[in-house]
Backbone atoms as SQL, in Angstrom:
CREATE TABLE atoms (id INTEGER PRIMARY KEY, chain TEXT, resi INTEGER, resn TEXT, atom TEXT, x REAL, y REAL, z REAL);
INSERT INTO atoms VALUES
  (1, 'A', 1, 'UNK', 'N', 85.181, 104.045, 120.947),
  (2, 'A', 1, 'UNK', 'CA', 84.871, 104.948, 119.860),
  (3, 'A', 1, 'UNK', 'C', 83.686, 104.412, 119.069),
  (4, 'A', 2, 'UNK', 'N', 82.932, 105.308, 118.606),
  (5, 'A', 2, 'UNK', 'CA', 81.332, 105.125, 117.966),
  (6, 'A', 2, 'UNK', 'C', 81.872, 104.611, 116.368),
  (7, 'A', 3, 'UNK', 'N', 81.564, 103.655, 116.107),
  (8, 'A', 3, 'UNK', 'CA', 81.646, 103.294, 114.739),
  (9, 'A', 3, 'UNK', 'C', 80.631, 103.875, 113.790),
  (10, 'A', 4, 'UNK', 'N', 80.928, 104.236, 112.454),
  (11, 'A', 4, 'UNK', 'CA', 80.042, 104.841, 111.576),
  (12, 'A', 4, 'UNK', 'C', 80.085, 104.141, 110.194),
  (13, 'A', 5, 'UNK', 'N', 79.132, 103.769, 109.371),
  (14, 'A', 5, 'UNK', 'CA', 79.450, 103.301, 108.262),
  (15, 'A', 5, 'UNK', 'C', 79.690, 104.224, 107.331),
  (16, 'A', 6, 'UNK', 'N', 80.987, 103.862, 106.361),
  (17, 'A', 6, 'UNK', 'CA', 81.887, 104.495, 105.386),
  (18, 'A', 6, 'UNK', 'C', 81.818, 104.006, 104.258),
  (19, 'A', 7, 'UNK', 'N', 82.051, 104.510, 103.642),
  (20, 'A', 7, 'UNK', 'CA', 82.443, 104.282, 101.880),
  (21, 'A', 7, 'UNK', 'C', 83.562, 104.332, 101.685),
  (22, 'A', 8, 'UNK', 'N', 84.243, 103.215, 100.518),
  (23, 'A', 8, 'UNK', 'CA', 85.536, 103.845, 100.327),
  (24, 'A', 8, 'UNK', 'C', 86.097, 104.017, 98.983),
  (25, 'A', 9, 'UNK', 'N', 86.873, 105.074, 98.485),
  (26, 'A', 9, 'UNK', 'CA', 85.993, 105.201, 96.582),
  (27, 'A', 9, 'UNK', 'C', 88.206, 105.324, 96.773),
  (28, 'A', 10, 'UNK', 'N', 88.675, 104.460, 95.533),
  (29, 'A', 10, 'UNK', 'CA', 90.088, 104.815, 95.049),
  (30, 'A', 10, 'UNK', 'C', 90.525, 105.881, 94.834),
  (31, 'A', 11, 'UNK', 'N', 91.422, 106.315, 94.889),
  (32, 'A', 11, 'UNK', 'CA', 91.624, 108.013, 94.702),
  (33, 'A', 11, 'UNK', 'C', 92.849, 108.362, 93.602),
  (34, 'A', 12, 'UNK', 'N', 93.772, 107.477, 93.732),
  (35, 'A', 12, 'UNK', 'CA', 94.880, 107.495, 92.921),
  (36, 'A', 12, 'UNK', 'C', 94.756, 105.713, 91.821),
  (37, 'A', 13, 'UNK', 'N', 95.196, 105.594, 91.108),
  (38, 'A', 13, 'UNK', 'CA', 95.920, 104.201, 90.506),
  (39, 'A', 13, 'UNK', 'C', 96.649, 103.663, 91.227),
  (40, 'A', 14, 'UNK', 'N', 96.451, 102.494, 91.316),
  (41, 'A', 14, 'UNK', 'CA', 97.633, 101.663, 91.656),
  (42, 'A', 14, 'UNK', 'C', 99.051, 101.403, 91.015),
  (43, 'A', 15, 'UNK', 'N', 99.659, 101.219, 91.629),
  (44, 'A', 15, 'UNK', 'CA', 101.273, 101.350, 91.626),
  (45, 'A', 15, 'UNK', 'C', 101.723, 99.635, 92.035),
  (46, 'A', 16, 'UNK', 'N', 102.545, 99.363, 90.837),
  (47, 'A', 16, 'UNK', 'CA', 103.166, 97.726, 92.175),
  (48, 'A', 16, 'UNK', 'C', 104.479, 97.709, 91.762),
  (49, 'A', 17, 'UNK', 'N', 104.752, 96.608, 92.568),
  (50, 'A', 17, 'UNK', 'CA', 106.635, 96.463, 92.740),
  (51, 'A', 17, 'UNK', 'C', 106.301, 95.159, 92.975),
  (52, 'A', 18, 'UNK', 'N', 107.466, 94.496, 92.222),
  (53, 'A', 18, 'UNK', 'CA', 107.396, 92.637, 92.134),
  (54, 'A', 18, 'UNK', 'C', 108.684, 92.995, 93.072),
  (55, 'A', 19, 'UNK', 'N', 108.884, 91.974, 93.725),
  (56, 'A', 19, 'UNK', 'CA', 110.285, 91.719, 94.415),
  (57, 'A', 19, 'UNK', 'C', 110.808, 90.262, 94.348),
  (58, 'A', 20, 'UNK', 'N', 111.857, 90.018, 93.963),
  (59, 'A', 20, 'UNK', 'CA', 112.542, 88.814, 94.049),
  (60, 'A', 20, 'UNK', 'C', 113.265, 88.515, 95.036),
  (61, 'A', 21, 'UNK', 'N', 113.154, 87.903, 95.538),
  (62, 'A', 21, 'UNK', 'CA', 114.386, 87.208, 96.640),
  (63, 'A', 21, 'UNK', 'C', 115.170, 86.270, 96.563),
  (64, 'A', 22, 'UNK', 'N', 115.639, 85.924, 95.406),
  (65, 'A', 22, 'UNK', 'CA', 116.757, 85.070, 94.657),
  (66, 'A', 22, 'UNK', 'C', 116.597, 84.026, 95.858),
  (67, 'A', 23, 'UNK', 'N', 115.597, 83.475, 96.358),
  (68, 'A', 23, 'UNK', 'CA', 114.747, 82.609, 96.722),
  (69, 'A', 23, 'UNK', 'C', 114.401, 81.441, 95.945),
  (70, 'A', 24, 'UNK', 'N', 114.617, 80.355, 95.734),
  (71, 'A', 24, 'UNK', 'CA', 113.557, 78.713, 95.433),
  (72, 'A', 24, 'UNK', 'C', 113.029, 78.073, 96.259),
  (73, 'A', 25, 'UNK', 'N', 112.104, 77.978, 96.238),
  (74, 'A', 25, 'UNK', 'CA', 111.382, 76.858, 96.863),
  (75, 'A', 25, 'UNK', 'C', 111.912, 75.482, 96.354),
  (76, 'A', 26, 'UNK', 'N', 111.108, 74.104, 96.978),
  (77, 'A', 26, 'UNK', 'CA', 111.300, 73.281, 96.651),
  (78, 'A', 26, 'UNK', 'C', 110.910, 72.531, 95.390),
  (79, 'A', 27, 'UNK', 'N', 109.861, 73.296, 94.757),
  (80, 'A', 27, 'UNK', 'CA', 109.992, 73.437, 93.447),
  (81, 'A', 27, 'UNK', 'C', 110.798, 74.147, 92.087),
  (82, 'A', 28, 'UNK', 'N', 111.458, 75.148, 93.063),
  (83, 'A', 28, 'UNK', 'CA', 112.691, 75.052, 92.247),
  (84, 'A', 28, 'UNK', 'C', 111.662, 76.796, 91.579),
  (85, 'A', 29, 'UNK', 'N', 110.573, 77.124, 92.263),
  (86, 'A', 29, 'UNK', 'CA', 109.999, 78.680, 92.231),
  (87, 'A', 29, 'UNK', 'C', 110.420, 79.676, 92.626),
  (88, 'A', 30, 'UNK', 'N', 110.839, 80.763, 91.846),
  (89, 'A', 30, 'UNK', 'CA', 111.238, 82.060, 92.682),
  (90, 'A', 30, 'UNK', 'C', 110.519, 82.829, 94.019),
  (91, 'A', 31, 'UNK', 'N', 110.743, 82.719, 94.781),
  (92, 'A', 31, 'UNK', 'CA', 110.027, 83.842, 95.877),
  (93, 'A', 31, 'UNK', 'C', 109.740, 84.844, 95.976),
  (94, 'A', 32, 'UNK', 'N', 108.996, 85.325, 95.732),
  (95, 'A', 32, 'UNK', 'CA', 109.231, 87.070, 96.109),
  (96, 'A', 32, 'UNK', 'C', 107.949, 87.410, 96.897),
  (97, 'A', 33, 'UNK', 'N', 107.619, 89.298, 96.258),
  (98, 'A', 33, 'UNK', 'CA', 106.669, 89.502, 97.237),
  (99, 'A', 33, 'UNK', 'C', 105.858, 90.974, 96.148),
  (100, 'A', 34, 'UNK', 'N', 104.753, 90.604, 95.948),
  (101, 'A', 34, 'UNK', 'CA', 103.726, 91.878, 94.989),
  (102, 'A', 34, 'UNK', 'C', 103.817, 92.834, 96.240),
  (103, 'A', 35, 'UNK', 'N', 103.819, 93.751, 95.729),
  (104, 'A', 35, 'UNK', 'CA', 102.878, 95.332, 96.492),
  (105, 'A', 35, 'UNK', 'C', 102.124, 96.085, 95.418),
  (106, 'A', 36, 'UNK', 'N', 101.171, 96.282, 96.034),
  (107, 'A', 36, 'UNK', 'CA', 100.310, 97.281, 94.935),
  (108, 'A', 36, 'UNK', 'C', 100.136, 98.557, 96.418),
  (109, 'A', 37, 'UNK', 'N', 100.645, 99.764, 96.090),
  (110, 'A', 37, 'UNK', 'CA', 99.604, 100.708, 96.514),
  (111, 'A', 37, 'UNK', 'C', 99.389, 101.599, 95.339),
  (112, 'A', 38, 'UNK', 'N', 98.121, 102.488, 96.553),
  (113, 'A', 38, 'UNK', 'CA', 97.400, 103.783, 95.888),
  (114, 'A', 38, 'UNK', 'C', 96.489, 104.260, 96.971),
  (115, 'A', 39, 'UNK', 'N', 96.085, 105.580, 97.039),
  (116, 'A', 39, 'UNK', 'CA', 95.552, 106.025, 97.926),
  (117, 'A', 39, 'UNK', 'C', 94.089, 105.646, 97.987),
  (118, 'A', 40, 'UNK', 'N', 93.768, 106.310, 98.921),
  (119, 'A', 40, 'UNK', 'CA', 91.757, 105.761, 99.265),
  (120, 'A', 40, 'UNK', 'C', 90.814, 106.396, 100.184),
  (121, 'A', 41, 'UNK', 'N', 90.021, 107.117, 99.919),
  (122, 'A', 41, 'UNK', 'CA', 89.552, 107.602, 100.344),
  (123, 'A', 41, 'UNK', 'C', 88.304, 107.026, 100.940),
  (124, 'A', 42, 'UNK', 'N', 88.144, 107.552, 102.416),
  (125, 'A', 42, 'UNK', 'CA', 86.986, 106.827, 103.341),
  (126, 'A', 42, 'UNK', 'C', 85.837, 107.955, 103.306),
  (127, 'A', 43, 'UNK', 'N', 84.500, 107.801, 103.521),
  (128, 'A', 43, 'UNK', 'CA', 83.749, 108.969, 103.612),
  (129, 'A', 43, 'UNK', 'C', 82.434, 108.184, 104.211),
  (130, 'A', 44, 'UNK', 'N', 81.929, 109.292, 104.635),
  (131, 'A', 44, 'UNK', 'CA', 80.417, 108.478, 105.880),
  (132, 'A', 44, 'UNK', 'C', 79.163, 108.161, 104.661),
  (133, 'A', 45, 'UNK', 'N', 78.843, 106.943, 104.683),
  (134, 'A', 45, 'UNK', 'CA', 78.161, 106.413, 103.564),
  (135, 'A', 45, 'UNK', 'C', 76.961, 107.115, 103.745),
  (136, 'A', 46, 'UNK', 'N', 76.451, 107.000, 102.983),
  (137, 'A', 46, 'UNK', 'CA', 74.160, 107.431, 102.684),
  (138, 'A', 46, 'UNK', 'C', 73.499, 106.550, 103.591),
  (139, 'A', 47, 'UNK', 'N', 72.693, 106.841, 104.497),
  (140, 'A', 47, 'UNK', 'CA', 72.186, 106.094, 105.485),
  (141, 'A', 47, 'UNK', 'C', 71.132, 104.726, 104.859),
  (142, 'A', 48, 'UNK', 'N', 70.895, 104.564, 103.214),
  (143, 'A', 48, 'UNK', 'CA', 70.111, 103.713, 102.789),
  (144, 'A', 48, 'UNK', 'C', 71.459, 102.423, 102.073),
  (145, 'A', 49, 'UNK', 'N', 72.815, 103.137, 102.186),
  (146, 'A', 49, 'UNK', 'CA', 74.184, 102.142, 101.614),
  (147, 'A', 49, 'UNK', 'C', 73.868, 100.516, 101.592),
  (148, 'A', 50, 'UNK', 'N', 73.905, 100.246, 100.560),
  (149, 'A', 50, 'UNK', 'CA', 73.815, 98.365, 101.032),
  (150, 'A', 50, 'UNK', 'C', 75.536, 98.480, 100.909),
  (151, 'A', 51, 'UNK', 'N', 76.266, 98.707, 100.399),
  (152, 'A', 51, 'UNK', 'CA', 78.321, 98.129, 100.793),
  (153, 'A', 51, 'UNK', 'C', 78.409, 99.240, 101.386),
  (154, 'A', 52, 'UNK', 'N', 79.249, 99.089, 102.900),
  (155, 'A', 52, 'UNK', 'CA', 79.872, 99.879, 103.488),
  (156, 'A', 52, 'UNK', 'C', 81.363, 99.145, 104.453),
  (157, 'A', 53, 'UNK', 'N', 81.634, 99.523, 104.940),
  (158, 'A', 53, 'UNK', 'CA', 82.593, 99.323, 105.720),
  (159, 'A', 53, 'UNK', 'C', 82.166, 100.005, 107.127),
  (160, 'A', 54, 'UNK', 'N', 82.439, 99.159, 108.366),
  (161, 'A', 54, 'UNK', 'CA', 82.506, 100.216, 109.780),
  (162, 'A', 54, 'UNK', 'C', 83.966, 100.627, 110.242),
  (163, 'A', 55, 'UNK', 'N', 83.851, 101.707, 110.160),
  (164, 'A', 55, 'UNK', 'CA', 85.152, 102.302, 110.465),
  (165, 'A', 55, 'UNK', 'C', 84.987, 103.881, 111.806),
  (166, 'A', 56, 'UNK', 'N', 85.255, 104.702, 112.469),
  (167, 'A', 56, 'UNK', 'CA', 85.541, 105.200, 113.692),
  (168, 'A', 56, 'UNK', 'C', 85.943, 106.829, 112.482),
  (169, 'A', 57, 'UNK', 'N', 84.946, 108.070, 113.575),
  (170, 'A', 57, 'UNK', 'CA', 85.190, 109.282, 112.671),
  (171, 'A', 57, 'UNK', 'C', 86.558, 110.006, 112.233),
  (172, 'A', 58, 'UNK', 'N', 87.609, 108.987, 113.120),
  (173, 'A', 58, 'UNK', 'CA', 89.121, 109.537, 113.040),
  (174, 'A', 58, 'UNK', 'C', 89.616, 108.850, 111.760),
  (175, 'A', 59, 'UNK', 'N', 88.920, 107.377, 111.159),
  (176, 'A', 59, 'UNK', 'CA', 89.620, 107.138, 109.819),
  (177, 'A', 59, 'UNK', 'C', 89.076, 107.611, 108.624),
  (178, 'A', 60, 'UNK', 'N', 87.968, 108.644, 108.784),
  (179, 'A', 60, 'UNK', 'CA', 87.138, 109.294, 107.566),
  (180, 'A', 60, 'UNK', 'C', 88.494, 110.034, 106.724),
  (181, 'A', 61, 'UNK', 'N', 88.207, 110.534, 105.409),
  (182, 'A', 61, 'UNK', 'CA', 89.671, 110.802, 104.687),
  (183, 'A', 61, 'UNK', 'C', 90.470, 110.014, 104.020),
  (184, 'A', 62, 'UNK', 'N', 91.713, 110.375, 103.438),
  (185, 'A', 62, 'UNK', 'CA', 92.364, 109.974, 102.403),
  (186, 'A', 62, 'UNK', 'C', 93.551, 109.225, 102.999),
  (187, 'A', 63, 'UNK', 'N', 93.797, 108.269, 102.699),
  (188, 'A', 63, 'UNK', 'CA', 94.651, 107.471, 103.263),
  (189, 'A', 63, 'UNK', 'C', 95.540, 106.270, 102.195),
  (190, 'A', 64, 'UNK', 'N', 97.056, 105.973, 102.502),
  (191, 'A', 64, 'UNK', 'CA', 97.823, 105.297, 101.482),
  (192, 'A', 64, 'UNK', 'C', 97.283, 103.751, 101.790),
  (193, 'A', 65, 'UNK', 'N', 96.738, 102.718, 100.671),
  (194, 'A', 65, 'UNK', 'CA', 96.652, 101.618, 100.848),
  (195, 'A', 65, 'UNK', 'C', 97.721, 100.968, 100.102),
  (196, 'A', 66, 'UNK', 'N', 97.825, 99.726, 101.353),
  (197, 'A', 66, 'UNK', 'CA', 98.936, 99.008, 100.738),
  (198, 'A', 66, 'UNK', 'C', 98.678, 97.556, 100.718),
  (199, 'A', 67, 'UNK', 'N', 98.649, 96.339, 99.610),
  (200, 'A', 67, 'UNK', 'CA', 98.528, 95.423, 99.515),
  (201, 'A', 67, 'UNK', 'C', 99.503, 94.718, 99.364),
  (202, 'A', 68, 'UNK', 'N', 100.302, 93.363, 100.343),
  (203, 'A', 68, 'UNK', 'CA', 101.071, 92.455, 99.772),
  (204, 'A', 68, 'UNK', 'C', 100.748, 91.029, 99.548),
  (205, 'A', 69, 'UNK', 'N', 101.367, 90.233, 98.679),
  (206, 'A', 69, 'UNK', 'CA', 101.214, 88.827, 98.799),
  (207, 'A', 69, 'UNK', 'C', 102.245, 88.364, 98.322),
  (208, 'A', 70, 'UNK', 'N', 102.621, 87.393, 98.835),
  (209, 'A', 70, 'UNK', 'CA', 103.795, 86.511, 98.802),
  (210, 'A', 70, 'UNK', 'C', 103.654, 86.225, 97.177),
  (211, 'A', 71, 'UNK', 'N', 104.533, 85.290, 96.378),
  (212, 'A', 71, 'UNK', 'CA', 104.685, 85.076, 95.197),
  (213, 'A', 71, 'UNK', 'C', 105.258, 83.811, 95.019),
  (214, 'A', 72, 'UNK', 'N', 105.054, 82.992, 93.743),
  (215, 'A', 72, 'UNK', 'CA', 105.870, 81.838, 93.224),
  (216, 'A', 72, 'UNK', 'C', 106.030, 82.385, 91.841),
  (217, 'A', 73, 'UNK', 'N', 107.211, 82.447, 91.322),
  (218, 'A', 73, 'UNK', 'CA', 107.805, 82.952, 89.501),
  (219, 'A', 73, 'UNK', 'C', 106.937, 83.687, 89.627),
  (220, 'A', 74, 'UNK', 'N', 106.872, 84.744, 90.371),
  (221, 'A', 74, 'UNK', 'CA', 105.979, 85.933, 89.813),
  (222, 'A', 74, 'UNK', 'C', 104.615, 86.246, 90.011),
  (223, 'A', 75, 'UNK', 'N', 103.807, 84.700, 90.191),
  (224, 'A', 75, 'UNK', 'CA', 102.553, 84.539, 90.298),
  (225, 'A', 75, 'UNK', 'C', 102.128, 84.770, 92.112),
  (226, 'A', 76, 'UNK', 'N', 100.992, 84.686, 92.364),
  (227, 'A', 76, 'UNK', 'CA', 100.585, 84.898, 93.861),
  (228, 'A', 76, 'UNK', 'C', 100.452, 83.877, 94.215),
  (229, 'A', 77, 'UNK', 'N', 100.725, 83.832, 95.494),
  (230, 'A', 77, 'UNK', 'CA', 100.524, 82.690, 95.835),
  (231, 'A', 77, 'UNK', 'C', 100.046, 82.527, 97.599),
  (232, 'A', 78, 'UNK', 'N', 99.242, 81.424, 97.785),
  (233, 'A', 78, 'UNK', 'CA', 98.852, 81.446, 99.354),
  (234, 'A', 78, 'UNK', 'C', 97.794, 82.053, 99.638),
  (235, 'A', 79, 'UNK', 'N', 97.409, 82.628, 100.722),
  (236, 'A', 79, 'UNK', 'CA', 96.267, 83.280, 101.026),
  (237, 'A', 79, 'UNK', 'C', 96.134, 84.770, 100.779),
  (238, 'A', 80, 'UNK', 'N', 95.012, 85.111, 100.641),
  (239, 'A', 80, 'UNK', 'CA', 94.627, 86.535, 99.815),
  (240, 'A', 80, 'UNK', 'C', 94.772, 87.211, 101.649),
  (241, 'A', 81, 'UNK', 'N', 95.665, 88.581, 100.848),
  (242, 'A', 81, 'UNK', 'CA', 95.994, 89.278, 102.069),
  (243, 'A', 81, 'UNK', 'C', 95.131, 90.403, 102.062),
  (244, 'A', 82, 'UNK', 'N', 94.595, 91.186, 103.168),
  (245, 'A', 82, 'UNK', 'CA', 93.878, 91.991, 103.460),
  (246, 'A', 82, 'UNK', 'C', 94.844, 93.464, 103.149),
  (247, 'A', 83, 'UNK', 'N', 94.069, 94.464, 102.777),
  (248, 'A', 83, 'UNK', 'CA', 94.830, 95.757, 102.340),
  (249, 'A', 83, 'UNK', 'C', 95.021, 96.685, 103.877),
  (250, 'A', 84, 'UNK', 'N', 96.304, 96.712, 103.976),
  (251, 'A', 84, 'UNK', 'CA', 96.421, 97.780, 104.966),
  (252, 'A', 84, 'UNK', 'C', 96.622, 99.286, 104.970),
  (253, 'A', 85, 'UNK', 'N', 95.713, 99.903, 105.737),
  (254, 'A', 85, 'UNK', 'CA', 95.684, 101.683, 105.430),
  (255, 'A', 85, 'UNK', 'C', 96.816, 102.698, 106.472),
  (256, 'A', 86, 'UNK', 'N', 97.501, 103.276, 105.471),
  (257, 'A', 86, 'UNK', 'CA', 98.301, 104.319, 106.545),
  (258, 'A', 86, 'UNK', 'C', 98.554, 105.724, 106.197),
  (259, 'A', 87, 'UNK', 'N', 98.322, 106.582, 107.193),
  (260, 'A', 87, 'UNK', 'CA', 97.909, 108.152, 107.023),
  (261, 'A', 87, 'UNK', 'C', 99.191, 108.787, 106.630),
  (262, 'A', 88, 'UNK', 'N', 100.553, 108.356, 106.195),
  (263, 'A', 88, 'UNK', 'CA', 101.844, 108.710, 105.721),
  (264, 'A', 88, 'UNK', 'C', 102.480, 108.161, 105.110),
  (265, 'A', 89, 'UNK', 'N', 103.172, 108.547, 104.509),
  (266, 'A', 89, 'UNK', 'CA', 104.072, 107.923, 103.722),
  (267, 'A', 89, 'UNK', 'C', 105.169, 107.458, 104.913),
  (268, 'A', 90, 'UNK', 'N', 105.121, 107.757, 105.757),
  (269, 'A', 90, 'UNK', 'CA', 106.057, 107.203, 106.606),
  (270, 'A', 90, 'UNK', 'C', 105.746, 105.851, 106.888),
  (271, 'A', 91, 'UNK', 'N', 104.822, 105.678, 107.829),
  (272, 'A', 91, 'UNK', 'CA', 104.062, 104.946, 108.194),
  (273, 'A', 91, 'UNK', 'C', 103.792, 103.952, 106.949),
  (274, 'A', 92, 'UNK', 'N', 103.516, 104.136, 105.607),
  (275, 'A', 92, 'UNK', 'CA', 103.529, 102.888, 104.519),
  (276, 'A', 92, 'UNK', 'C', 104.753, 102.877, 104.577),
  (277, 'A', 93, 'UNK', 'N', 105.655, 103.256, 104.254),
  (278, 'A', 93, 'UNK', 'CA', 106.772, 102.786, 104.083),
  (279, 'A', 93, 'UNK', 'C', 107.920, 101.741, 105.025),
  (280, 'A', 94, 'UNK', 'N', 107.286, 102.153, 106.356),
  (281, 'A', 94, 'UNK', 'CA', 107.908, 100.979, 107.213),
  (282, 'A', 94, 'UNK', 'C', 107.079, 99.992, 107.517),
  (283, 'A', 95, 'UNK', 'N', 105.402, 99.606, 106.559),
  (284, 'A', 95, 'UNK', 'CA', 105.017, 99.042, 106.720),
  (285, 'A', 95, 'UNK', 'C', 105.857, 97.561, 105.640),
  (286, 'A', 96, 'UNK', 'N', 105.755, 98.462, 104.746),
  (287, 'A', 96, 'UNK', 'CA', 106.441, 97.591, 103.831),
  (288, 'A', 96, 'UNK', 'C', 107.780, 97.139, 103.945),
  (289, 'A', 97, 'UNK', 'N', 109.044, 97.704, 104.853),
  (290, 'A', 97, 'UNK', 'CA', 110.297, 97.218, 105.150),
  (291, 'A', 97, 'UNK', 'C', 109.916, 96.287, 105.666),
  (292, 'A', 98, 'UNK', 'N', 109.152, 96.693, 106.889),
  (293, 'A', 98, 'UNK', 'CA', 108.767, 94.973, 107.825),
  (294, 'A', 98, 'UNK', 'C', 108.161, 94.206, 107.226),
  (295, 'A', 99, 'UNK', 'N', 107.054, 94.224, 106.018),
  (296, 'A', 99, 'UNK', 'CA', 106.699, 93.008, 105.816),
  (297, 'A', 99, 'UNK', 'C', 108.159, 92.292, 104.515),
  (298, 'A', 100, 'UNK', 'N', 108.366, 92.978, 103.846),
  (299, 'A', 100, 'UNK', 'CA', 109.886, 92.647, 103.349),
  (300, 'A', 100, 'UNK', 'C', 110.778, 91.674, 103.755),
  (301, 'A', 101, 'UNK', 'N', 111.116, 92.681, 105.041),
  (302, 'A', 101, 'UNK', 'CA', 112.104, 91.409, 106.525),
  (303, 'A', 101, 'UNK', 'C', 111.458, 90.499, 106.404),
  (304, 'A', 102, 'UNK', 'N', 110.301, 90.950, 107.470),
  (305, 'A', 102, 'UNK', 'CA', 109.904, 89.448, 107.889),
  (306, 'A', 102, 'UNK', 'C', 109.517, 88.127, 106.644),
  (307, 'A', 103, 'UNK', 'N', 109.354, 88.751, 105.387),
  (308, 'A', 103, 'UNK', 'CA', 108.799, 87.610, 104.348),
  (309, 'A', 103, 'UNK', 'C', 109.991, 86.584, 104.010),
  (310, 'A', 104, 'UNK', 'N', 110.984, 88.033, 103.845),
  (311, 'A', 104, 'UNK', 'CA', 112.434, 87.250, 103.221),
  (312, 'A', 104, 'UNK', 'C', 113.063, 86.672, 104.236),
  (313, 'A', 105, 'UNK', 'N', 113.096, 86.648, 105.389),
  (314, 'A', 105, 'UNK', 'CA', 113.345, 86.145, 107.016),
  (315, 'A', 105, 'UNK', 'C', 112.929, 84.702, 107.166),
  (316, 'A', 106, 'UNK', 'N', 111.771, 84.179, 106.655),
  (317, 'A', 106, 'UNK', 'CA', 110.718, 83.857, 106.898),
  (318, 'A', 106, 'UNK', 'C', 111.010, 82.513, 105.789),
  (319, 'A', 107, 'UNK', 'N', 111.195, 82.789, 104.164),
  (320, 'A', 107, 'UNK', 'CA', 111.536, 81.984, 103.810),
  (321, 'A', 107, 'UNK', 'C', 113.026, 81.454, 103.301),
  (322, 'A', 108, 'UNK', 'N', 113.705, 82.583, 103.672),
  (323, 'A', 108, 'UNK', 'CA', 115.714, 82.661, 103.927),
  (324, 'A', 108, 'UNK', 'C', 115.150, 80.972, 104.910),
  (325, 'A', 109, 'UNK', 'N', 114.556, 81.042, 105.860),
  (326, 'A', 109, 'UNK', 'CA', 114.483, 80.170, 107.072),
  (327, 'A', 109, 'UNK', 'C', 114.298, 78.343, 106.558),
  (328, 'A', 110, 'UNK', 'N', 113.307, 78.702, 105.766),
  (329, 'A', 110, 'UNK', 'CA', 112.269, 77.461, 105.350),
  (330, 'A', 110, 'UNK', 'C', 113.092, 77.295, 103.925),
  (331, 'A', 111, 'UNK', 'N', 113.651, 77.662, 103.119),
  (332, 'A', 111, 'UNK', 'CA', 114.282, 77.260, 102.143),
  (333, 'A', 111, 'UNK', 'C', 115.978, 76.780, 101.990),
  (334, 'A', 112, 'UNK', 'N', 116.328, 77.497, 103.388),
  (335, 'A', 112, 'UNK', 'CA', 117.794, 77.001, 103.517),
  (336, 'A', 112, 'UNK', 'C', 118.351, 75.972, 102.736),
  (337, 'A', 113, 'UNK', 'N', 119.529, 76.508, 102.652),
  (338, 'A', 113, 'UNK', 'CA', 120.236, 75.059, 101.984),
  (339, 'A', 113, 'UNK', 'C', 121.069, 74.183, 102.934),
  (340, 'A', 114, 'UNK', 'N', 120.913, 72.961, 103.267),
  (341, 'A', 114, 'UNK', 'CA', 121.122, 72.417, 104.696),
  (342, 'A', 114, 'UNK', 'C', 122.336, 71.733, 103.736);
């Protein structure tokens, strides 16, 4: 597929949800997990654009973005996560169960109480 450079302008506010996972680390930090979405709109940039994005003529349009990052007491923590785009609410929404599982999976694992 022919890539085209895009623009991508916010469309809605962002929205977030803190999550706790009655989680400590070994500092004795709560775990959880931020989400921010809001929608976003892609559109074929001005052929003189210095910021664009390359993106394919099937992701032009409005689409749900969703951002997570892990957490310590609330704060972020770890590496800055990339925003993922999905054309439904379906589709965000089981994006976010799985990253959920797998986060709370993940440190259920590494925080055990042995």
């Amino acid at each position: 597929m022919k890539k085209i450079k895009v623009t991508i302008k916010q469309v809605t506010p962002v929205t977030t949800e803190q999550i706790d996972f009655g989680i400590l680390d070994n500092k004795g930090r709560s775990i959880g997990l931020h989400i921010a979405i809001s929608t976003a709109e892609f559109t074929v940039a001005p052929e003189d654009a210095k910021s664009y994005y390359w993106k394919t003529e099937e992701q032009i349009g409005v689409w749900f973005k969703v951002t997570m990052t892990c957490t310590r007491d609330g704060n972020w923590f770890g590496a800055s996560q990339y925003p993922e785009y999905h054309r439904t609410v379906g589709e965000l929404q089981n994006a976010i169960d799985k990253r959920k599982k797998s986060t709370f999976a993940r440190y259920t694992k590494q925080f055990a109480k042995v």
